[in-house]
MARGU-176545 format. One record per residue (C-alpha): residue number from 1; residue in three letters; x negated, y negated, z negated. Coordinates in pm, 1 decimal. Last residue first. Example, Ala and Ser with C-alpha at 12.3 -4.5 7.8 and 13.67 -1.06 7.14 Angstrom:
<recs>
{n->2, res->SER, X->-1367.0, Y->106.0, Z->-714.0}
{n->1, res->ALA, X->-1230.0, Y->450.0, Z->-780.0}
</recs>
This chain:
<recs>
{n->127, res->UNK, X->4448.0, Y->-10.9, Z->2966.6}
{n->126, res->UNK, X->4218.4, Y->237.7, Z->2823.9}
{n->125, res->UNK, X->3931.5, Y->160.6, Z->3135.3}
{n->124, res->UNK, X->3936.7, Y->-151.9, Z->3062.3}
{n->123, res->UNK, X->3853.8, Y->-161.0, Z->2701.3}
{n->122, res->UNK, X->3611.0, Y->92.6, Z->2764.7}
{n->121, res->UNK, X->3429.9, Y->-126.3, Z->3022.0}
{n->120, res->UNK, X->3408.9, Y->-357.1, Z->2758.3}
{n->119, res->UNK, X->3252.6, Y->-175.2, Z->2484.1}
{n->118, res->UNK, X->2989.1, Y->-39.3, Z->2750.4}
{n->117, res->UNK, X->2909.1, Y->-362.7, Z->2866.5}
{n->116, res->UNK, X->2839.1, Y->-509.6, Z->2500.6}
{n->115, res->UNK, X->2659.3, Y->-186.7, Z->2387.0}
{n->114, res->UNK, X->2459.5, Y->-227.7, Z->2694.5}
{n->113, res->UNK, X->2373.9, Y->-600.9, Z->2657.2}
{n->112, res->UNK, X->2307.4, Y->-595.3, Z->2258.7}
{n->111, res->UNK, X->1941.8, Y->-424.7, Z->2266.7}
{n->110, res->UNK, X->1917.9, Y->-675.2, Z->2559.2}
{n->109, res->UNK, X->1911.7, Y->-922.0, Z->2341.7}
{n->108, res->UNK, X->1778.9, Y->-804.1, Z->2092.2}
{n->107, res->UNK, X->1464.7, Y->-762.9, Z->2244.5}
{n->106, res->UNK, X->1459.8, Y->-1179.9, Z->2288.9}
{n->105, res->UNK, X->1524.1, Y->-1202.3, Z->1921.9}
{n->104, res->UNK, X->1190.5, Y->-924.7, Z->1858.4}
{n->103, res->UNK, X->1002.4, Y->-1182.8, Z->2104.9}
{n->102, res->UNK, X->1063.8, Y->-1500.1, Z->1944.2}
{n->101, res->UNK, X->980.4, Y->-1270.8, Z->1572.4}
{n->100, res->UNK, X->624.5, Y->-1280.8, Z->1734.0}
{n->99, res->UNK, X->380.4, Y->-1017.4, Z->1801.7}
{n->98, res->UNK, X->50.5, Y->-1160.1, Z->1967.6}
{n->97, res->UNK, X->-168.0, Y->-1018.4, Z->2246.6}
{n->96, res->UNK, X->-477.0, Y->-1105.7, Z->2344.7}
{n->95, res->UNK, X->-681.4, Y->-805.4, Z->2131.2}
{n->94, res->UNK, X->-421.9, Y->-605.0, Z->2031.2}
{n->93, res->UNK, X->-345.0, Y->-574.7, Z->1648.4}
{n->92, res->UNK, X->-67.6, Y->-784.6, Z->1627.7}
{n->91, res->UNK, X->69.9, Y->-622.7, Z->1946.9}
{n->90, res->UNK, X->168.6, Y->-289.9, Z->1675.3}
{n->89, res->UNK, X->415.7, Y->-550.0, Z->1487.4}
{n->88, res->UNK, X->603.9, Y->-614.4, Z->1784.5}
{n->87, res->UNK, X->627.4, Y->-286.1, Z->1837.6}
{n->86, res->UNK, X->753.2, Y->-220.9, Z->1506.2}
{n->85, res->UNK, X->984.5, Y->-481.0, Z->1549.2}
{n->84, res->UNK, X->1097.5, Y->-363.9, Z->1867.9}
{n->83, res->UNK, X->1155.9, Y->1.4, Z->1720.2}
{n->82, res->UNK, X->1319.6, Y->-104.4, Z->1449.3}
{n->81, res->UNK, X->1608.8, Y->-314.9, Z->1646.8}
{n->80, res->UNK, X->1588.6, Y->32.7, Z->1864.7}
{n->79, res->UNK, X->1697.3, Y->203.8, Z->1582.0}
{n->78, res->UNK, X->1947.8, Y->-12.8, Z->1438.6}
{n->77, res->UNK, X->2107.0, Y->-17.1, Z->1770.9}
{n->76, res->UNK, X->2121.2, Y->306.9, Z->1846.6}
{n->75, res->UNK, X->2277.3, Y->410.9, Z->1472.0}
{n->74, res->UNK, X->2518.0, Y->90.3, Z->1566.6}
{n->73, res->UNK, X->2583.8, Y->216.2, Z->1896.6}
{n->72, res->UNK, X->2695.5, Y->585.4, Z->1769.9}
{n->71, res->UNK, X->2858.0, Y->449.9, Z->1450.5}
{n->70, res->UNK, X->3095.6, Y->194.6, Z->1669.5}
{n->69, res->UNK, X->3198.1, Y->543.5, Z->1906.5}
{n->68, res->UNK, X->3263.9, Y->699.3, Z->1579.3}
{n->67, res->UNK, X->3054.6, Y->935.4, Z->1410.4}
{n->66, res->UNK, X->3054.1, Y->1272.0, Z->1235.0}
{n->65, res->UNK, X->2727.2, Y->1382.3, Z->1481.4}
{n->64, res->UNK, X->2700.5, Y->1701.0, Z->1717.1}
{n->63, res->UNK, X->2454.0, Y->1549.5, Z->1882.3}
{n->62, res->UNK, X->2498.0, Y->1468.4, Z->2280.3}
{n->61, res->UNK, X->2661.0, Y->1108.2, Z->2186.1}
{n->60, res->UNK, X->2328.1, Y->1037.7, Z->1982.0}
{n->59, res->UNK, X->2068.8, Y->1087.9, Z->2339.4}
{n->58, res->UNK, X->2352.7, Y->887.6, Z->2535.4}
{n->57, res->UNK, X->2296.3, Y->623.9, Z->2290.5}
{n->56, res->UNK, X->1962.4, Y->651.5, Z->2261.5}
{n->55, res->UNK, X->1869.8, Y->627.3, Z->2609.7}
{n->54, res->UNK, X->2162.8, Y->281.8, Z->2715.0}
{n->53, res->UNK, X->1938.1, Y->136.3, Z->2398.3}
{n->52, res->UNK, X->1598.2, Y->200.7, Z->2555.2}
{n->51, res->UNK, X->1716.3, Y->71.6, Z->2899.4}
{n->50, res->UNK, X->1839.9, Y->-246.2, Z->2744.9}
{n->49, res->UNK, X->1485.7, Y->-239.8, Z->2553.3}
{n->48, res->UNK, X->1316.0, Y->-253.7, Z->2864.1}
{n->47, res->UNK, X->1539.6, Y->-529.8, Z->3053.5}
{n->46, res->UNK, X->1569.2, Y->-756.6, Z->2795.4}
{n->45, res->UNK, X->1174.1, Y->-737.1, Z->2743.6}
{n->44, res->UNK, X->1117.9, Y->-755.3, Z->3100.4}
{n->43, res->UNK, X->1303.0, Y->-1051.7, Z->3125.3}
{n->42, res->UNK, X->1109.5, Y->-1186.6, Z->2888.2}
{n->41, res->UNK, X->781.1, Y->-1135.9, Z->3092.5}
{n->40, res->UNK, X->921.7, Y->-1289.2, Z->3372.8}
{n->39, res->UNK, X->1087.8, Y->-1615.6, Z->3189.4}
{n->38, res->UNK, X->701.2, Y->-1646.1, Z->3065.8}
{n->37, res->UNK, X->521.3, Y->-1594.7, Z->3396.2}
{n->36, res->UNK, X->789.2, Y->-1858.9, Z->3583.1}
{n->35, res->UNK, X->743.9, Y->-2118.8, Z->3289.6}
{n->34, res->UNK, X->358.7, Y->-2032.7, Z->3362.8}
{n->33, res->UNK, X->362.3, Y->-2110.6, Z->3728.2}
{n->32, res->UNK, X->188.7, Y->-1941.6, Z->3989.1}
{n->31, res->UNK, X->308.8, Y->-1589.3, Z->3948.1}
{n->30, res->UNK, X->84.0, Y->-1450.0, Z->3768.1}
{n->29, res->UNK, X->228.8, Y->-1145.8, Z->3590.4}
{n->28, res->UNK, X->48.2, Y->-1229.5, Z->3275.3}
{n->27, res->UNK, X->-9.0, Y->-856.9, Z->3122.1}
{n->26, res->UNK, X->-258.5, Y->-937.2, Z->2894.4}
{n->25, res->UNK, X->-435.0, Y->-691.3, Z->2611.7}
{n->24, res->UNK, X->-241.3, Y->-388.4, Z->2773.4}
{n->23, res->UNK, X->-130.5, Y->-204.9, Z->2432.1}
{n->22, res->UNK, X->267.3, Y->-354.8, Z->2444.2}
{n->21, res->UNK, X->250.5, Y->-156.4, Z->2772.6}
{n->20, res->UNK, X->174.0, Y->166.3, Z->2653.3}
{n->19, res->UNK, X->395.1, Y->120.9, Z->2378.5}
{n->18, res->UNK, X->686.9, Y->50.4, Z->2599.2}
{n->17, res->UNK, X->619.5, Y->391.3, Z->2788.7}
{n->16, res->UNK, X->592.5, Y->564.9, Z->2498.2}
{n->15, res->UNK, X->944.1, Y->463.7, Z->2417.5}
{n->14, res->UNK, X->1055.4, Y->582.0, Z->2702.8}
{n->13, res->UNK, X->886.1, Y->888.6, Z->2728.0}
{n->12, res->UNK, X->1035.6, Y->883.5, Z->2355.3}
{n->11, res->UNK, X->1410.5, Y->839.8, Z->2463.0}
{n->10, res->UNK, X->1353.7, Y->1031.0, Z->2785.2}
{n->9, res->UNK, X->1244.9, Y->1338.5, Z->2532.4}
{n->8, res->UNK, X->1575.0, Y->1288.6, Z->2302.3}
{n->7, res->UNK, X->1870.1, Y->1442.9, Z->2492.0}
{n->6, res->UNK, X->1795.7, Y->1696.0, Z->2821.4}
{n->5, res->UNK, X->1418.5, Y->1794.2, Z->2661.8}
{n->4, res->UNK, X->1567.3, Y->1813.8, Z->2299.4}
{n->3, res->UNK, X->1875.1, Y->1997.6, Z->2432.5}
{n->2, res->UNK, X->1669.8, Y->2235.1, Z->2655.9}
{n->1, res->UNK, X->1464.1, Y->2324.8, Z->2324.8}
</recs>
């Protein structure tokens, strides 16, 4: 049980967390300017599903698991890829919200920033 609470449980109070806010019918940030609301609301998106990758991969590297480094991130990524779809798909059915493959690519992205950063600061730290 102290594994599951130390390993997995920030992944899904995390990923509850995401869900609670994909449920919020509009969460404009009103700032004044709608190029400024939009560019704020996809930075969140980089910056929530970076955290949610960074979770599941240090959730996978505690499991005793036959996998490489590469097998680690791309179980992670594969999962949170699934997650943001299905999240996605979820705001489809939220009155003033929309699910759109835009937002999945822009997930992605920051999906692909951790692994990225943690690859290279590998590399570095081997030479």
């Amino acid at each position: 049980m102290n594994h599951f609470v130390s390993s997995w449980l920030p992944v899904l109070v995390w990923m509850a967390i995401i869900i609670a806010f994909s449920s919020v019918p509009s969460l404009d940030p009103h700032l004044g300017s709608e190029i400024l609301d939009t560019v704020t609301r996809k930075i969140a998106h980089i910056g929530e599903y970076s955290i949610l990758i960074y979770l599941l991969v240090r959730a996978l590297r505690q499991e005793k698991l036959n996998l490489s480094a590469q097998g680690i991130l791309q179980v992670a990524f594969l999962v949170a890829l699934a997650f943001a779809i299905s999240d996605e798909y979820h705001q489809l059915f939220v009155l003033g919200r929309e699910g759109t493959f835009r937002d999945v690519s822009i997930d992605a992205v920051g999906i692909t920033l951790v692994p990225l950063w943690l690859t290279s600061a590998l590399a570095r730290n081997k030479k």
